[in-house]
VOLO-314190 format. One record per residue (C-alpha): x, y, z; residue in one letter; residue number from 0. Coordinates in steps of 0.02 Angstrom, whole numbers, plus 50000, padded with zeros to 5 digits. Each point is the difference from the previous one (the first is absolute). Layout:
REM residues N
<<X,Y,Z>,'A',NUM> ...
***
This chain:
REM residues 582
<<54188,55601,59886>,'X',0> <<49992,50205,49960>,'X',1> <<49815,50016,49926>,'X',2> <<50019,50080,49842>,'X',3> <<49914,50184,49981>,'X',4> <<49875,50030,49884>,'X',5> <<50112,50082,49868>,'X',6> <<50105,49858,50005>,'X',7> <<49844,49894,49978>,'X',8> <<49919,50095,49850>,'X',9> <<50191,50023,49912>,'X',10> <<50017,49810,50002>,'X',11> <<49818,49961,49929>,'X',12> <<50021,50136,49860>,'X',13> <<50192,49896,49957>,'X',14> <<49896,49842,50001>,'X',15> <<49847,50074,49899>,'X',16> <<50125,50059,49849>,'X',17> <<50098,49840,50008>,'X',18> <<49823,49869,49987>,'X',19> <<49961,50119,49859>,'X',20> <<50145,49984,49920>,'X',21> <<50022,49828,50004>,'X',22> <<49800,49969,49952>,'X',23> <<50023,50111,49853>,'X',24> <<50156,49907,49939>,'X',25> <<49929,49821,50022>,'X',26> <<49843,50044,49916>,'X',27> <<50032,50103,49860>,'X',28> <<49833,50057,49895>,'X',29> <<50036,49955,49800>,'X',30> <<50052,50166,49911>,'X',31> <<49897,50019,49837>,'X',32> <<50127,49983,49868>,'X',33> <<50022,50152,49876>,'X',34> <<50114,50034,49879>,'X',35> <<50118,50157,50046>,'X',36> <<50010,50143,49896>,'X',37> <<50129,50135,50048>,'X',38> <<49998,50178,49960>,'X',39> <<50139,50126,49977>,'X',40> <<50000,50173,50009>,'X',41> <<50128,50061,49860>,'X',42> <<50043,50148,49911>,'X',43> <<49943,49981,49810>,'X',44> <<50189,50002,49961>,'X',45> <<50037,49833,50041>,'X',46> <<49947,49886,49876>,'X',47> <<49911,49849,50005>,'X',48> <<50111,49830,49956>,'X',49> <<49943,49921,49835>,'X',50> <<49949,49844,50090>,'X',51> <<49886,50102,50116>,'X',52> <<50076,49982,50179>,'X',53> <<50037,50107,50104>,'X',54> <<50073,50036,50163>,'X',55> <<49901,50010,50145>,'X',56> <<49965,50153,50096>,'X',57> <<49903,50107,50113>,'X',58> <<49810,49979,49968>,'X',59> <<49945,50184,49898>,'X',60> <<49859,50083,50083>,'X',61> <<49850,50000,49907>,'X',62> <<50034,49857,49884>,'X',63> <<49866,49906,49888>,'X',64> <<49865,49928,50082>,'X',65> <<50065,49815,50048>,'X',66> <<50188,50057,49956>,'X',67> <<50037,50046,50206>,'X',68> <<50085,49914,50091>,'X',69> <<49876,50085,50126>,'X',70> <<49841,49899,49932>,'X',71> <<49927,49890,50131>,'X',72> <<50086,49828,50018>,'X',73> <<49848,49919,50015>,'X',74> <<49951,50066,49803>,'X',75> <<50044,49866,49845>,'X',76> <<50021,50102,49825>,'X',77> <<49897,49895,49879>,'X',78> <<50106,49878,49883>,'X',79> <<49992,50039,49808>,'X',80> <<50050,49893,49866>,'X',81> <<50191,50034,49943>,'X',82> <<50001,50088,49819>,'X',83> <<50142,50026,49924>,'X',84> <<50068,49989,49801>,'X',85> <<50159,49864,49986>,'X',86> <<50114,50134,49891>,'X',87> <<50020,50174,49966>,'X',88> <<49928,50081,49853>,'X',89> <<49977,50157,49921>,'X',90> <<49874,50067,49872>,'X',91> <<49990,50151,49909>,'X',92> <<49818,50114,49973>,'X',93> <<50016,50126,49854>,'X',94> <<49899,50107,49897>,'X',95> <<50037,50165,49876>,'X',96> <<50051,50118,50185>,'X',97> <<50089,49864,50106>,'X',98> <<50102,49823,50031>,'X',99> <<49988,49929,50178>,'X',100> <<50099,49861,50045>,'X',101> <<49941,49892,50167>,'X',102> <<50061,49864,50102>,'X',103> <<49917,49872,50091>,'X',104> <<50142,50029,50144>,'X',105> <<49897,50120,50106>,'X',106> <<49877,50057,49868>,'X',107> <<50115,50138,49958>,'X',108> <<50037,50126,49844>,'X',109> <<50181,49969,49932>,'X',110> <<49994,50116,49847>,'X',111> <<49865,50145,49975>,'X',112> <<50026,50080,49837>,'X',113> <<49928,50116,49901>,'X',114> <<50020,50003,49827>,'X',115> <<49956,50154,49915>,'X',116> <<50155,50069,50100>,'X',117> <<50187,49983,50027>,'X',118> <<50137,50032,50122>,'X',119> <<50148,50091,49975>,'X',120> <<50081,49852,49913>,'X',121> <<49878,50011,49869>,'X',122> <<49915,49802,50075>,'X',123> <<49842,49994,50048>,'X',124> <<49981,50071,50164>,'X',125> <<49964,49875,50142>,'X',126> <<49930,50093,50169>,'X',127> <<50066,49832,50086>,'X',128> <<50177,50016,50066>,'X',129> <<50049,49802,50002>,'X',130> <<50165,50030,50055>,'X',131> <<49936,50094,50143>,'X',132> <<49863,49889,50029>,'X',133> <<50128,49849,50014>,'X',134> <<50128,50081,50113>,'X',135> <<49857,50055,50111>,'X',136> <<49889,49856,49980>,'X',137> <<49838,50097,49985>,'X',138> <<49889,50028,49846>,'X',139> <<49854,50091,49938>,'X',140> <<49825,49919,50076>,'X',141> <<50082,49922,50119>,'X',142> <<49885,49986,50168>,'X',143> <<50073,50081,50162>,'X',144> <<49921,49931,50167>,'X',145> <<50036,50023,50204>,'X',146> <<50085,49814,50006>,'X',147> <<50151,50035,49918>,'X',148> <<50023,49788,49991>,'X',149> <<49829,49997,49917>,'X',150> <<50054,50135,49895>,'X',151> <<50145,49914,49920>,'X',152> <<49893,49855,49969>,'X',153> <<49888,50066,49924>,'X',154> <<50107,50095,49878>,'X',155> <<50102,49858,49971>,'X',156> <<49893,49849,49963>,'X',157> <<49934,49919,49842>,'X',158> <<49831,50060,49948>,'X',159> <<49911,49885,49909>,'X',160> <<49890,50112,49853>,'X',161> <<49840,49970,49922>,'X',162> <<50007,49930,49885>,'X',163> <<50178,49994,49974>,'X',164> <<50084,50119,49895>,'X',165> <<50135,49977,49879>,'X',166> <<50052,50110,49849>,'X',167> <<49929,50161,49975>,'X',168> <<49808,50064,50036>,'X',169> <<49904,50139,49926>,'X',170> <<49894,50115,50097>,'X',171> <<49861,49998,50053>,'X',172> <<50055,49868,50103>,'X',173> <<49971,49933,50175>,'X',174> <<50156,49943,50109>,'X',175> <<49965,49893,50170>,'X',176> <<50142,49941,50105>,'X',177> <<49982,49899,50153>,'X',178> <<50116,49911,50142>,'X',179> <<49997,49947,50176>,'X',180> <<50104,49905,50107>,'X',181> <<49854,49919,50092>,'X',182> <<49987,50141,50121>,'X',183> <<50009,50173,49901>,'X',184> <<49899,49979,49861>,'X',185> <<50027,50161,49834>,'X',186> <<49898,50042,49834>,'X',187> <<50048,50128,49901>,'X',188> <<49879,50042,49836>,'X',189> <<50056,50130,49870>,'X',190> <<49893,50062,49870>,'X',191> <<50091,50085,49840>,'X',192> <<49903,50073,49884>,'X',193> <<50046,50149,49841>,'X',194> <<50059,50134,50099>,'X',195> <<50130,50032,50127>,'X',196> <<49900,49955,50155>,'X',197> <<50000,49823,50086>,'X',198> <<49853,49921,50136>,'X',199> <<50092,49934,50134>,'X',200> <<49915,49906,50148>,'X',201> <<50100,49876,50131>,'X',202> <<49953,49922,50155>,'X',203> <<50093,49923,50138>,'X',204> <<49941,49882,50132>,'X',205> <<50052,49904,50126>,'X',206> <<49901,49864,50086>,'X',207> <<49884,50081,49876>,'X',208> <<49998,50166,50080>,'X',209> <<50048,50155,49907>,'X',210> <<50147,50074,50045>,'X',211> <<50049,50169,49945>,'X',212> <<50124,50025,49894>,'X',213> <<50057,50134,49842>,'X',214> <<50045,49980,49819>,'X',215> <<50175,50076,49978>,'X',216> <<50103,50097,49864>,'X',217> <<50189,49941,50032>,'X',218> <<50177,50004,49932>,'X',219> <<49996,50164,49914>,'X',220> <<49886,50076,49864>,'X',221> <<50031,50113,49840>,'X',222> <<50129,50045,49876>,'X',223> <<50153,49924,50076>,'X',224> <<50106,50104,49851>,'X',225> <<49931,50158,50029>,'X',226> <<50119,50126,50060>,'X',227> <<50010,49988,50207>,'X',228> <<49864,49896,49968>,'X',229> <<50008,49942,50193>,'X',230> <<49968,50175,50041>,'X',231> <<49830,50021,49897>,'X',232> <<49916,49867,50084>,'X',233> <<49866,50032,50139>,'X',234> <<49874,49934,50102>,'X',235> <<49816,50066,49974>,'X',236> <<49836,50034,50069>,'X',237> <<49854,50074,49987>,'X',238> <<49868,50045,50150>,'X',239> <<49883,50170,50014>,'X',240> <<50035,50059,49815>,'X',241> <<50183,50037,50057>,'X',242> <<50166,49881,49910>,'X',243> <<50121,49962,50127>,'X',244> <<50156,49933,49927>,'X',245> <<50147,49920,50117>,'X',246> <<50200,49998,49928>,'X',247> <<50122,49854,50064>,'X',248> <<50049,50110,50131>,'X',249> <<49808,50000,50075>,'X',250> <<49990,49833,49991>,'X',251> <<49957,49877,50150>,'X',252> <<49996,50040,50166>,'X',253> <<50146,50136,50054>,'X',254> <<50132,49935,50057>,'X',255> <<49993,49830,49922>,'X',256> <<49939,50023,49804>,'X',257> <<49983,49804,49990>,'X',258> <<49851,49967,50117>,'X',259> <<49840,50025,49931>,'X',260> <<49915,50167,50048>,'X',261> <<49807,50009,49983>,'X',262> <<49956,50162,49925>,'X',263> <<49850,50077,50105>,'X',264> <<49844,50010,49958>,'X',265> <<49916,49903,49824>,'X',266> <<50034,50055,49829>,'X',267> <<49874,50018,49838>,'X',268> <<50172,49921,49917>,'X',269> <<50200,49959,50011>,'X',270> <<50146,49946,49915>,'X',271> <<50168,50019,49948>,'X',272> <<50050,50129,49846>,'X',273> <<50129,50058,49905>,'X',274> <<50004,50161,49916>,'X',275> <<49916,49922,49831>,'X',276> <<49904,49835,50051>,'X',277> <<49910,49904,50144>,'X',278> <<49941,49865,50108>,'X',279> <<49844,50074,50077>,'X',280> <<49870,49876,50114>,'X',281> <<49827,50070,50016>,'X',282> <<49851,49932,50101>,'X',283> <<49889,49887,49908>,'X',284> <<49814,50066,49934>,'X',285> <<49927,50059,50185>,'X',286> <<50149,49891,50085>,'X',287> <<50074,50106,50157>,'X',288> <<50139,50129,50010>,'X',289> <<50177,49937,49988>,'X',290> <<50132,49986,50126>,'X',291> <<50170,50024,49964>,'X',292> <<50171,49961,50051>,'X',293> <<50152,50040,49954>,'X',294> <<50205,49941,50015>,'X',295> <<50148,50028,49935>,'X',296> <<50159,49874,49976>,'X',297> <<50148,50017,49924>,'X',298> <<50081,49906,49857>,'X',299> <<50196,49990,49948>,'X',300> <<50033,50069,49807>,'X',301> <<50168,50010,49897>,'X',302> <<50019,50173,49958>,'X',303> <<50188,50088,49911>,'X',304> <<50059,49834,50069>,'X',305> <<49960,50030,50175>,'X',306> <<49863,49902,50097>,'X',307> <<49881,50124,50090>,'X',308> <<49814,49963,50080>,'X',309> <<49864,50088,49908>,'X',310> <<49843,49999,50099>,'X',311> <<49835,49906,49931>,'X',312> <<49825,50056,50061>,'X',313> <<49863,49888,50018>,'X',314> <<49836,49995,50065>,'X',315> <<49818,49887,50030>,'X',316> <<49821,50030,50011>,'X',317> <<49873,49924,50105>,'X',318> <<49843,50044,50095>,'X',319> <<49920,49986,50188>,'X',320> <<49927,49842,49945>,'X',321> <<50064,49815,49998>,'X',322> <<49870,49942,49852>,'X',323> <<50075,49991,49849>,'X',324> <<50078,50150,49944>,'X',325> <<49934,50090,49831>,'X',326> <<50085,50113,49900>,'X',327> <<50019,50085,49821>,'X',328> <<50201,50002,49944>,'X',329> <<50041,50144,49887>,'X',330> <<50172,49990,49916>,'X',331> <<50046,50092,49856>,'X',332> <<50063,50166,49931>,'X',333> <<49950,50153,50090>,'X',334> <<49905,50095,49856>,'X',335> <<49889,50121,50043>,'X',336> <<49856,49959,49882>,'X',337> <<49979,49799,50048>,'X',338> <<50017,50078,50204>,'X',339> <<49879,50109,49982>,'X',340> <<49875,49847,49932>,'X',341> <<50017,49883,50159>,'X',342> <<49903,49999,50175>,'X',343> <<50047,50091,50080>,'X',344> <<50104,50120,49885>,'X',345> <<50206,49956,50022>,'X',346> <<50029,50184,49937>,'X',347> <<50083,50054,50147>,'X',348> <<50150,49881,49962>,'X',349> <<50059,50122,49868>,'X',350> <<50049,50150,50134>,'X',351> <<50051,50164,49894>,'X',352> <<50053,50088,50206>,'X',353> <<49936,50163,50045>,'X',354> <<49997,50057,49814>,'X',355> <<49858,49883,49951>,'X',356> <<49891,50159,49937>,'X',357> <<50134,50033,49881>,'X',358> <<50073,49842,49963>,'X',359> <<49846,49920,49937>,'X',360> <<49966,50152,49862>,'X',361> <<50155,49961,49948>,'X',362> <<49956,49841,49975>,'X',363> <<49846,50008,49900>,'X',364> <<50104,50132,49893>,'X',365> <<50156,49895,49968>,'X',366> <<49864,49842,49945>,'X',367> <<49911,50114,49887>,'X',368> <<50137,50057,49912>,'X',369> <<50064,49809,50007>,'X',370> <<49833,49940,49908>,'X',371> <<50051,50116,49840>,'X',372> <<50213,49984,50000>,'X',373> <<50035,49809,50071>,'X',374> <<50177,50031,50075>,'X',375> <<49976,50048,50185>,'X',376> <<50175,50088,49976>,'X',377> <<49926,50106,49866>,'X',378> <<49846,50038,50069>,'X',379> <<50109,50053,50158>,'X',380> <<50082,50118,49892>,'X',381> <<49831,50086,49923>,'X',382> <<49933,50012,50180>,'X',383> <<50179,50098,50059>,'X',384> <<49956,50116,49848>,'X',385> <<49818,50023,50041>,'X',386> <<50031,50038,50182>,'X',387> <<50124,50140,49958>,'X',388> <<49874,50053,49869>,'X',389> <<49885,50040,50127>,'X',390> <<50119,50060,50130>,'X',391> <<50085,50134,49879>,'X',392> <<49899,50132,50056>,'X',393> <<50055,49979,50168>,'X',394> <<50173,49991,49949>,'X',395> <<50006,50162,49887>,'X',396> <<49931,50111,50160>,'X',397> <<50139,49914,50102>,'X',398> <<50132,50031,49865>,'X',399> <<49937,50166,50002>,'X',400> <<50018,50017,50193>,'X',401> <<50153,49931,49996>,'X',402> <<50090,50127,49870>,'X',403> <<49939,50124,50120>,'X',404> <<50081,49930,50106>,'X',405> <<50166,49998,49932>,'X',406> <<49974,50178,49931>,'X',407> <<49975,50075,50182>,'X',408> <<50145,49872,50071>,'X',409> <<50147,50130,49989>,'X',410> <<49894,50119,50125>,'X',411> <<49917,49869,50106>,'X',412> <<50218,49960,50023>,'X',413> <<50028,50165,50079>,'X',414> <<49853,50000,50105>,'X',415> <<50088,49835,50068>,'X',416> <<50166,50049,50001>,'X',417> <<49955,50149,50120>,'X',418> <<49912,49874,50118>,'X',419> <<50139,49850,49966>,'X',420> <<50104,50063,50175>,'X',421> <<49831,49976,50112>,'X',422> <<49958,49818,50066>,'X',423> <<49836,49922,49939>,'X',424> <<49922,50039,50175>,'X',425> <<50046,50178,49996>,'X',426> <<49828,50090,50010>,'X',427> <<50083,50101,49828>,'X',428> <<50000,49854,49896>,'X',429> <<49826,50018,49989>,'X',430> <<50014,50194,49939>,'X',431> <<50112,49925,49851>,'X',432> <<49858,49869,49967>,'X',433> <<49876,50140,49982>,'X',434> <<50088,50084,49899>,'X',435> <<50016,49867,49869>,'X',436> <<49824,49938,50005>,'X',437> <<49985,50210,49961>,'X',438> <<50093,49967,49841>,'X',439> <<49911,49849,49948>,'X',440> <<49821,50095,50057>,'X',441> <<50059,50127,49871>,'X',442> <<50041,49897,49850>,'X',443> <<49852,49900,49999>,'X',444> <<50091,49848,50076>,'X',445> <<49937,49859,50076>,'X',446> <<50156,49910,50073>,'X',447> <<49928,49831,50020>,'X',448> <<49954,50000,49827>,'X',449> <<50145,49929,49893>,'X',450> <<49940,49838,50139>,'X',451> <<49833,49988,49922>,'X',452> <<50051,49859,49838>,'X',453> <<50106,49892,50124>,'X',454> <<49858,50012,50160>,'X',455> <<49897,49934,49849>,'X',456> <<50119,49869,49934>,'X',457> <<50064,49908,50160>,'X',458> <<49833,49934,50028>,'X',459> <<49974,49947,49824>,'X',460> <<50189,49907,50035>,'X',461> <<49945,49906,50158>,'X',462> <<49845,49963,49938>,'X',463> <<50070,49910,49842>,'X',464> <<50126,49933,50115>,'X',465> <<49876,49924,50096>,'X',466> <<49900,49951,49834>,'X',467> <<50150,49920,49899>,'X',468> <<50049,49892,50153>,'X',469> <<49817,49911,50007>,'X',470> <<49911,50012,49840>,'X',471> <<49998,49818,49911>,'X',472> <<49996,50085,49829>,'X',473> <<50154,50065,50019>,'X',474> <<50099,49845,50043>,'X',475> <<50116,49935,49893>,'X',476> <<49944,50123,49888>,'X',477> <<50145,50067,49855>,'X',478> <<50010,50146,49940>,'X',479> <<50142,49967,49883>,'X',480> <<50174,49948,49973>,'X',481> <<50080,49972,50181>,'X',482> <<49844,50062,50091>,'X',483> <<49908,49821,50011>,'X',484> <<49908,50038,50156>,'X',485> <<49924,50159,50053>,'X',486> <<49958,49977,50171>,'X',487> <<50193,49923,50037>,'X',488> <<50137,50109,50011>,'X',489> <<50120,50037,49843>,'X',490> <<50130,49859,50003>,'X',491> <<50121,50101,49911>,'X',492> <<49975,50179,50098>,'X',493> <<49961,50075,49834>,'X',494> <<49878,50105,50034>,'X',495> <<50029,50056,50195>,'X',496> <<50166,50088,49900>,'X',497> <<49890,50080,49872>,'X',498> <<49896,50063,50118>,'X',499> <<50136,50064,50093>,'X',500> <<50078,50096,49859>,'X',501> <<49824,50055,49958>,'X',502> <<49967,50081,50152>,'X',503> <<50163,50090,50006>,'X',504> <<49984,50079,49821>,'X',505> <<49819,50054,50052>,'X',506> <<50065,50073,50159>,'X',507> <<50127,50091,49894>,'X',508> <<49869,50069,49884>,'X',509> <<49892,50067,50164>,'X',510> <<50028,50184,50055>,'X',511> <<50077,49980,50151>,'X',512> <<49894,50089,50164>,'X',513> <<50141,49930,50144>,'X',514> <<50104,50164,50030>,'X',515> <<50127,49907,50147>,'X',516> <<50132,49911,49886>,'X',517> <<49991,49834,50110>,'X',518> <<49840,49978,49955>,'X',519> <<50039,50021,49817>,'X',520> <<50118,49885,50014>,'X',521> <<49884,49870,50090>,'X',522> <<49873,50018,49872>,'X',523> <<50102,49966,49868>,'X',524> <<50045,49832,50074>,'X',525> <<49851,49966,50049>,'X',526> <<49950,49923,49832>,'X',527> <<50157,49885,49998>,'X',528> <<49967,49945,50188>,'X',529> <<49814,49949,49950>,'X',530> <<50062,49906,49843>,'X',531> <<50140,49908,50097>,'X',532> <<49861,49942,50162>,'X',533> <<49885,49941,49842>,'X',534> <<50180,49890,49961>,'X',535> <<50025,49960,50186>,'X',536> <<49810,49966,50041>,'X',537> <<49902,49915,49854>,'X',538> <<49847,50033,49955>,'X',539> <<49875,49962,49874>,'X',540> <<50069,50042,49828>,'X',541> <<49833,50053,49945>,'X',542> <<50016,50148,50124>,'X',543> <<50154,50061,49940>,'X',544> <<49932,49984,49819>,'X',545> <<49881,50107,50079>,'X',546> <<50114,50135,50081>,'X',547> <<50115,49961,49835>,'X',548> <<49877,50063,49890>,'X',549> <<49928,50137,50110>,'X',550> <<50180,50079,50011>,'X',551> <<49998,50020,49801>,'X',552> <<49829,50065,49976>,'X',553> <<50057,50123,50142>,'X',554> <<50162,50031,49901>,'X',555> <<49898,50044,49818>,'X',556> <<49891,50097,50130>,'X',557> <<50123,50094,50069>,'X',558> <<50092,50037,49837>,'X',559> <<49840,50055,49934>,'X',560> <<49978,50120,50154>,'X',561> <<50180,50063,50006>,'X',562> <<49979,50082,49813>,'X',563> <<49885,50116,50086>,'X',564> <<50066,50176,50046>,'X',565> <<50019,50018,50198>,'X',566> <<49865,50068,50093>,'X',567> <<50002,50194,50078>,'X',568> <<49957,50066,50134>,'X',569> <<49866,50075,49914>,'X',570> <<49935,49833,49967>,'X',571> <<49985,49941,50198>,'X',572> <<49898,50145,50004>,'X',573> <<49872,50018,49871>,'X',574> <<49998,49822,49964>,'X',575> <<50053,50013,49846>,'X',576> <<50125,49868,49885>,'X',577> <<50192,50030,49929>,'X',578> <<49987,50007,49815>,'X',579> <<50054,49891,49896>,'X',580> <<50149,50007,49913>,'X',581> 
***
């Protein structure tokens, strides 16, 4: 017999090695601790969680809760807690003089947030909650958002037992505790309503009674559902190194996919979600840490001119770096700029006036002033108008002045032009015929930019009110009489976009005209009729064209008053001096 060579040998003692090791290992199994398997998912926030709190399993999410991984070590046992859970659902309702909140016990969640000193567009009592919304997405305000997605839609979905158990209707100041677990995950959640808008939240997750982080969320829409494009006005905010960021639908979640959740970098001093008149801001508790923020957006299907479309619905949660129980201050209320200024930190920033804030606030303080002595807003928009052309008149007689000028030296500025009209604007000559023009003006007295002067003054007075009328709380379903019911929506009827069109084109008629080329005539003269008709086409605050409105006939009584002067000489560009009177 062949002797077998040594790698023959040492092949056929590893084959034999391997199989006495498998067969050892099979006979003599070691006893597997048992543990109860819990399964996370990695999901994007716009799947929502079944009512009964399953859930599909999936991938395990990296990073997840602290005895949530499926990459914990096997050998580890999460802690059994009793099962807590209430039998049925039930809702109760806290109210006071500013607010009715209706809970359930079916996640600890808000079903109705309404505030009662105000109304939607429907004249009801406006509810920030969108139920319908809520439903159709199955999220809802204070809901708690966690790594586990399974977890998640337990804990949002079970019956929390309260203490003591609420029925009926409670009066602030009031202390709310809800609490549930399913023998593993164990939740509390304590609310503390007192006589103002703001609510002490704390909660506090464990499992195998270890934290586990986790964030308090705002879902399933927020504001004035009525308002006009109301999807459009809400945003996502935050606050961090005295700067407001705020995020539209379109900024929403991480790019690409708007339905996974997107951590905002770096911590906050506060966030929310906002419309363009009221919030839902959460702020760190007294000394508590900065906030963390994230942000999604999903999509919900309406009925709109009897067509189905998908409207998208922005949503967002707070939480910190820490898994002990999470502490937090809840503003949610109107956006006035008085009770923002009061709170800790100050929430001013959420009324944003854009880069006209130096003028926009004057304003402001001018239009309340005259508010605390006539009590329309309408009216007291009308005796601002007058006392801002007032004060601007001045200005407007040494443009009128330039401006007849103007029109008196047009027929000779023409035939400078017309001897230069055959060269081509680069022709080195065109700028002989601009010299001698500005020769002509130099000799009048004329200062061509200066029938500009009243309107370089005006626009920003119009985008600042713009800005104003779209954001100030006063002026919300303010009247100002008959058909005008609220000033800072547009006129339903078009009334007075038209009237301001017609205004402007009678003024323009009464101005001397300085354009000498005929097109340009003719473009100015449409000009007031094109800026009436995009005020028809694009709505906008009806207080600003009450504004403009008025502005055009104190402009007109201006001008008329102007016009009965006789028209300036040359003589008077020179010396100085005024046209009699006639």
């Amino acid at each position: 017999m062949k002797e077998l060579s040594t790698e023959t040998r040492l092949l056929l003692a590893t084959v034999l090695s391997v199989a006495v090791i498998a067969v050892w290992g099979y006979v003599y199994k070691p006893q597997v601790p048992t543990r109860s398997p819990v399964t996370t998912e990695s999901r994007p926030a716009a799947q929502n969680p079944p009512a009964n709190g399953s859930a599909t399993p999936g991938k395990p999410t990296p990073g997840a809760a602290v005895g949530m991984s499926a990459a914990a070590p096997e050998a580890e046992t999460p802690a059994q807690t009793a099962a807590r859970a209430a039998t049925a659902e039930t809702t109760f309702v806290v109210e006071n003089d500013l607010y009715r909140v209706t809970f359930s016990n079916r996640g600890a969640v808000v079903k109705s947030w309404e505030l009662k000193k105000y109304t939607d567009d429907k004249h009801k009592t406006l509810d920030l909650v969108h139920p319908a919304t809520s439903e159709q997405l199955g999220g809802w305000p204070l809901a708690l958002t966690l790594d586990d997605a399974q977890a998640e839609a337990a804990v949002n979905s079970g019956l929390y037992e309260t203490s003591p158990g609420y029925t009926g209707v409670i009066n602030p100041p009031a202390k709310i505790e809800f609490n549930w677990s399913d023998g593993k995950i164990a939740v509390s959640k304590r609310l503390q309503f007192g006589a103002d808008y703001i609510v002490d939240i704390e909660t506090s997750v464990t499992e195998g009674g270890k934290p586990v982080p986790h964030g308090i969320a705002w879902r399933g829409g927020f504001g004035d559902s009525t308002a006009f494009h109301a999807a459009d006005l809400v945003r996502i905010v935050h606050h961090a190194d005295g700067k407001l960021t705020d995020l539209e639908s379109k900024k929403l979640g991480v790019p690409g996919a708007p339905e996974q959740r997107q951590l905002q970098s770096g911590p906050a001093d506060y966030a929310g979600i906002v419309d363009h008149f009221f919030a839902a801001i959460f702020l760190p508790a007294d000394h508590g840490p900065n906030l963390l923020l994230k942000h999604w957006k999903l999509e919900r299907e309406t009925q709109r001119d009897g067509k189905t479309i998908k409207e998208p619905v922005s949503e967002m949660a707070v939480s910190t770096t820490s898994a002990e129980p999470l502490r937090v201050r809840l503003f949610v209320g109107p956006k006035d700029h008085d009770s923002l200024a009061a709170m800790k930190p100050p929430l001013t920033d959420l009324v944003q006036f854009g880069w006209l804030t130096v003028i926009a606030k004057p304003l402001l303080a001018l239009l309340k002033w005259i508010h605390g002595y006539v009590p329309n807003w309408g009216w007291a928009i009308v005796l601002m108008t007058i006392l801002i052309n007032v004060v601007l008149f001045p200005l407007k007689m040494q443009s009128w002045r330039s401006m007849q000028k103007m029109q008196k030296v047009g027929p000779e500025v023409r035939q400078i032009q017309d001897r230069y009209k055959k060269y081509s604007m680069r022709d080195p000559r065109k700028a002989e015929m601009n010299q001698e023009v500005m020769a002509v003006y130099k000799r009048e007295g004329i200062n061509p930019a200066g029938g500009c002067l009243p309107m370089l003054f005006q626009m920003p007075i119009w985008f600042s009110l713009y800005r104003m009328l779209g954001v100030v709380l006063e002026l919300r379903h303010a009247p100002w009489m008959a058909w005008i019911r609220d000033l800072s929506a547009p006129d339903p009827y078009f009334i007075l976009p038209v009237l301001m069109g017609v205004t402007m084109y009678v003024m323009q008629k009464m101005t001397p005209v300085t354009a000498t080329d005929p097109a340009q005539q003719r473009m100015m003269t449409l000009m007031p009729l094109m800026f009436g008709g995009m005020f028809v086409i694009f709505p906008v605050a009806s207080g600003l064209v009450l504004y403009i409105l008025t502005s055009n006939l104190v402009n007109m009584a201006q001008q008329w008053y102007l016009n009965r002067s006789v028209p300036a000489t040359a003589d008077d560009g020179a010396n100085g001096k005024k046209g009699k009177k006639k």
